[in-house]
matplotlib code that plots the C-alpha trace (Angstrom):
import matplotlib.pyplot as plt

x = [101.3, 101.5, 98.4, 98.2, 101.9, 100.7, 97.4, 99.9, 102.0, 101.4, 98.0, 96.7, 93.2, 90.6, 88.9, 92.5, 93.1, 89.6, 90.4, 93.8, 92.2, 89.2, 90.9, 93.6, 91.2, 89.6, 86.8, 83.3, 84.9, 88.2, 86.4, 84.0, 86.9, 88.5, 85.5, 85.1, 88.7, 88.5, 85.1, 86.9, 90.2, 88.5, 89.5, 93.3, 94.5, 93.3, 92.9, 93.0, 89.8, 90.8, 94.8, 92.7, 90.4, 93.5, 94.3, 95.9, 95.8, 99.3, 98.6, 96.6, 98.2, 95.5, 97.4, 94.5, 93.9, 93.4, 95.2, 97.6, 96.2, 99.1, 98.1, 100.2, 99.1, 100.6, 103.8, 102.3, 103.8, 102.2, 104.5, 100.8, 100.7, 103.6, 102.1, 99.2, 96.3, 93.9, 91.1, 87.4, 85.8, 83.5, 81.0, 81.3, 78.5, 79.1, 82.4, 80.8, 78.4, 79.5, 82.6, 85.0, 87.8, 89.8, 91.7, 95.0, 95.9, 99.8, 101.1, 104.0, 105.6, 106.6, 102.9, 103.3, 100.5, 99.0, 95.5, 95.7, 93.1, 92.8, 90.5, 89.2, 87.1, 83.5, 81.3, 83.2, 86.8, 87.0, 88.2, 87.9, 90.9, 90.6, 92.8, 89.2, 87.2, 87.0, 88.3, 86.1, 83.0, 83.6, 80.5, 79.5, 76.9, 77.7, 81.4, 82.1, 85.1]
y = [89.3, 88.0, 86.9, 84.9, 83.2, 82.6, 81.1, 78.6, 77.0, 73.5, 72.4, 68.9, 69.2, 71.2, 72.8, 74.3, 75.8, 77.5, 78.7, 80.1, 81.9, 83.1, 84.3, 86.1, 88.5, 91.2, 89.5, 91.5, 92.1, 93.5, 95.6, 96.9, 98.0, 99.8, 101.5, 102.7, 103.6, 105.9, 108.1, 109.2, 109.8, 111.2, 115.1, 114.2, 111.6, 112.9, 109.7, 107.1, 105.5, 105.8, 104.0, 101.9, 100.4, 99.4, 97.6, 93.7, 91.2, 88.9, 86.9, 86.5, 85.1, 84.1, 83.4, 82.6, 85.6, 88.2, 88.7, 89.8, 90.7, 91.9, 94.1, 96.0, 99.3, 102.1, 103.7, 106.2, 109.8, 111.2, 111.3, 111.1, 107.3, 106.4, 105.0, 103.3, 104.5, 103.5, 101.6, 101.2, 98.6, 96.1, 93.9, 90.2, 87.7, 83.7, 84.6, 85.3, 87.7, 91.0, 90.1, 93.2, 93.3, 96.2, 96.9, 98.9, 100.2, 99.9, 102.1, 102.4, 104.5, 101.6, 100.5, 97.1, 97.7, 95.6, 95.3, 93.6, 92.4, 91.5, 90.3, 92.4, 90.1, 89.2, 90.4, 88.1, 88.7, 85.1, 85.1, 82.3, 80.2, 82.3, 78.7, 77.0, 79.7, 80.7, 84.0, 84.8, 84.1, 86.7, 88.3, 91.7, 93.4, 97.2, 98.7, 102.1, 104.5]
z = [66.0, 69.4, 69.8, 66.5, 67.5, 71.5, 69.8, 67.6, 70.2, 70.9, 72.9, 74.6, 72.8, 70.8, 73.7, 75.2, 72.1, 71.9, 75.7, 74.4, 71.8, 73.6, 76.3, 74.1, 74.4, 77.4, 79.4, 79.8, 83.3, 81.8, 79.4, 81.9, 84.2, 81.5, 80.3, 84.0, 84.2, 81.0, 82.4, 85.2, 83.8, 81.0, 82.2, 83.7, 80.4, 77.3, 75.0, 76.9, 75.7, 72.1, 72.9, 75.3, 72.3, 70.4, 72.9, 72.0, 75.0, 75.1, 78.6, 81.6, 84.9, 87.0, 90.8, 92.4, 95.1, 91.7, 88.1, 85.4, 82.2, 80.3, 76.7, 74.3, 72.9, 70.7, 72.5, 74.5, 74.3, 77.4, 80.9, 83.0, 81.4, 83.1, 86.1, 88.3, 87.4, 90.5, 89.1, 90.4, 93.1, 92.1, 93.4, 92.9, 91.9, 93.3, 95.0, 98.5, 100.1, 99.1, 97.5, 96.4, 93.8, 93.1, 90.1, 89.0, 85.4, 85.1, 82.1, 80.6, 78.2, 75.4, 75.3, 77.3, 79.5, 82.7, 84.1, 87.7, 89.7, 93.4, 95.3, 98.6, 100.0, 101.0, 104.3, 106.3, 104.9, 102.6, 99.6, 96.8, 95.0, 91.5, 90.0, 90.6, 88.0, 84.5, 84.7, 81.6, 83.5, 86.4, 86.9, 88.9, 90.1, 90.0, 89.2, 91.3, 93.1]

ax = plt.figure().add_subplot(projection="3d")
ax.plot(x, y, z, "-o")
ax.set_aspect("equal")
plt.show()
Protein backbone atom coordinates (compact mmCIF):
# COMPACT_ATOMS: atom_id res chain seq x y z
CA UNK A 1 0.00 0.00 0.00
CA UNK A 2 2.75 2.40 0.50
CA UNK A 3 4.53 1.89 -2.26
CA UNK A 4 1.63 2.05 -4.76
CA UNK A 5 0.44 5.57 -2.87
CA UNK A 6 4.43 7.05 -2.74
CA UNK A 7 4.48 5.93 -6.58
CA UNK A 8 1.08 8.31 -7.08
CA UNK A 9 2.07 11.53 -5.73
CA UNK A 10 2.68 14.27 -8.03
CA UNK A 11 5.92 14.16 -10.47
CA UNK A 12 7.69 16.89 -13.00
CA UNK A 13 7.94 14.21 -15.87
CA UNK A 14 7.71 10.70 -17.15
CA UNK A 15 11.17 9.65 -16.37
CA UNK A 16 10.84 10.84 -12.41
CA UNK A 17 8.03 8.78 -12.05
CA UNK A 18 9.76 5.65 -13.62
CA UNK A 19 12.77 6.59 -11.01
CA UNK A 20 10.10 6.59 -8.18
CA UNK A 21 8.82 3.43 -9.05
CA UNK A 22 12.03 1.71 -9.86
CA UNK A 23 13.56 2.62 -6.97
CA UNK A 24 10.56 1.68 -4.72
CA UNK A 25 12.25 -1.21 -4.79
CA UNK A 26 15.88 -2.94 -3.28
CA UNK A 27 18.79 -2.24 -5.65
CA UNK A 28 21.12 -5.46 -6.75
CA UNK A 29 23.42 -3.84 -4.08
CA UNK A 30 20.61 -3.83 -1.34
CA UNK A 31 19.63 -7.23 -2.17
CA UNK A 32 23.12 -8.59 -2.23
CA UNK A 33 23.77 -7.08 1.31
CA UNK A 34 20.84 -8.71 2.69
CA UNK A 35 21.45 -11.98 1.10
CA UNK A 36 24.97 -11.70 2.79
CA UNK A 37 23.38 -10.57 6.01
CA UNK A 38 20.95 -13.64 6.23
CA UNK A 39 24.09 -16.57 5.62
CA UNK A 40 25.71 -15.41 8.53
CA UNK A 41 22.93 -14.83 10.73
CA UNK A 42 21.48 -17.80 9.53
CA UNK A 43 22.37 -19.87 13.00
CA UNK A 44 21.70 -16.76 15.71
CA UNK A 45 18.05 -15.32 13.83
CA UNK A 46 16.06 -18.11 12.67
CA UNK A 47 14.00 -16.69 9.63
CA UNK A 48 15.30 -13.86 8.76
CA UNK A 49 15.71 -14.71 5.08
CA UNK A 50 12.11 -15.76 4.76
CA UNK A 51 10.69 -12.08 6.80
CA UNK A 52 13.59 -10.54 4.81
CA UNK A 53 11.99 -11.71 1.27
CA UNK A 54 8.68 -10.11 2.17
CA UNK A 55 10.32 -7.32 2.46
CA UNK A 56 8.36 -3.83 0.94
CA UNK A 57 10.76 -0.85 0.30
CA UNK A 58 8.84 2.82 1.42
CA UNK A 59 12.00 5.27 0.86
CA UNK A 60 15.53 5.74 0.18
CA UNK A 61 17.44 8.88 1.57
CA UNK A 62 20.54 9.16 -0.23
CA UNK A 63 22.71 12.06 1.96
CA UNK A 64 25.49 11.85 -0.03
CA UNK A 65 28.40 10.20 2.26
CA UNK A 66 26.00 6.68 2.39
CA UNK A 67 22.01 5.80 2.78
CA UNK A 68 18.66 5.17 4.26
CA UNK A 69 16.63 2.54 2.72
CA UNK A 70 13.71 2.30 4.88
CA UNK A 71 11.30 -1.23 4.30
CA UNK A 72 8.39 -2.58 6.16
CA UNK A 73 8.11 -6.31 6.89
CA UNK A 74 5.71 -8.55 8.98
CA UNK A 75 5.78 -7.56 12.88
CA UNK A 76 8.57 -9.43 13.97
CA UNK A 77 8.02 -11.60 17.19
CA UNK A 78 11.63 -12.38 18.00
CA UNK A 79 13.43 -9.97 20.91
CA UNK A 80 17.05 -10.85 18.86
CA UNK A 81 15.45 -8.54 15.86
CA UNK A 82 15.26 -5.77 17.99
CA UNK A 83 18.51 -4.25 17.06
CA UNK A 84 21.65 -3.56 14.71
CA UNK A 85 22.44 -6.27 13.02
CA UNK A 86 26.22 -5.53 11.76
CA UNK A 87 26.26 -6.00 8.16
CA UNK A 88 29.13 -6.98 5.68
CA UNK A 89 32.00 -4.69 3.90
CA UNK A 90 32.06 -4.34 0.41
CA UNK A 91 34.21 -3.30 -2.31
CA UNK A 92 33.32 -0.51 -4.53
CA UNK A 93 33.56 -0.31 -8.44
CA UNK A 94 34.05 3.63 -9.94
CA UNK A 95 33.97 5.22 -6.55
CA UNK A 96 37.84 5.20 -5.96
CA UNK A 97 40.61 2.78 -5.71
CA UNK A 98 39.59 0.33 -3.15
CA UNK A 99 36.61 1.99 -2.10
CA UNK A 100 34.72 0.35 1.15
CA UNK A 101 31.15 0.69 2.28
CA UNK A 102 29.76 -0.90 5.29
CA UNK A 103 26.32 -1.65 6.04
CA UNK A 104 24.00 -1.98 9.25
CA UNK A 105 20.54 -3.83 9.48
CA UNK A 106 18.25 -1.81 11.95
CA UNK A 107 15.30 -3.95 13.22
CA UNK A 108 12.57 -3.32 14.92
CA UNK A 109 9.93 -5.11 16.62
CA UNK A 110 6.74 -3.39 14.52
CA UNK A 111 8.40 -4.40 11.15
CA UNK A 112 9.55 -0.78 10.03
CA UNK A 113 12.88 -1.83 9.13
CA UNK A 114 16.22 0.27 7.84
CA UNK A 115 19.14 -0.71 5.73
CA UNK A 116 21.91 2.11 6.03
CA UNK A 117 24.89 2.47 4.08
CA UNK A 118 28.12 4.39 4.62
CA UNK A 119 30.78 4.98 2.89
CA UNK A 120 34.45 3.91 4.33
CA UNK A 121 36.46 5.21 1.93
CA UNK A 122 39.05 4.46 -0.82
CA UNK A 123 43.08 3.67 -0.54
CA UNK A 124 43.67 7.12 0.09
CA UNK A 125 40.74 7.90 2.52
CA UNK A 126 38.31 9.99 -0.33
CA UNK A 127 35.14 9.49 -0.55
CA UNK A 128 32.51 10.44 -3.37
CA UNK A 129 29.31 12.88 -3.22
CA UNK A 130 26.63 9.76 -3.27
CA UNK A 131 23.86 13.14 -4.41
CA UNK A 132 26.02 12.86 -7.81
CA UNK A 133 25.08 8.83 -8.44
CA UNK A 134 22.24 6.66 -9.18
CA UNK A 135 22.07 4.71 -6.14
CA UNK A 136 20.62 1.86 -8.28
CA UNK A 137 23.74 1.57 -10.28
CA UNK A 138 26.11 0.97 -7.29
CA UNK A 139 28.31 -1.68 -8.35
CA UNK A 140 30.83 -4.11 -6.23
CA UNK A 141 33.39 -6.21 -6.68
CA UNK A 142 33.27 -8.86 -3.76
CA UNK A 143 30.87 -8.42 -0.50
CA UNK A 144 32.67 -10.01 2.84
CA UNK A 145 32.95 -9.64 7.03
Amino acid sequence: MTTVTAALRPVANIGEAIYRVKMLTFTHLERSILDAICLVERPSIPGLQEILSTATVVSRDNTGHGFYTKFRTAPLQDERWENMIPGPIARMLDMGEDALMGFILWCSEQGSNTLEGFQLGDSAGDTVDLKTRDLGALRFSDIGY
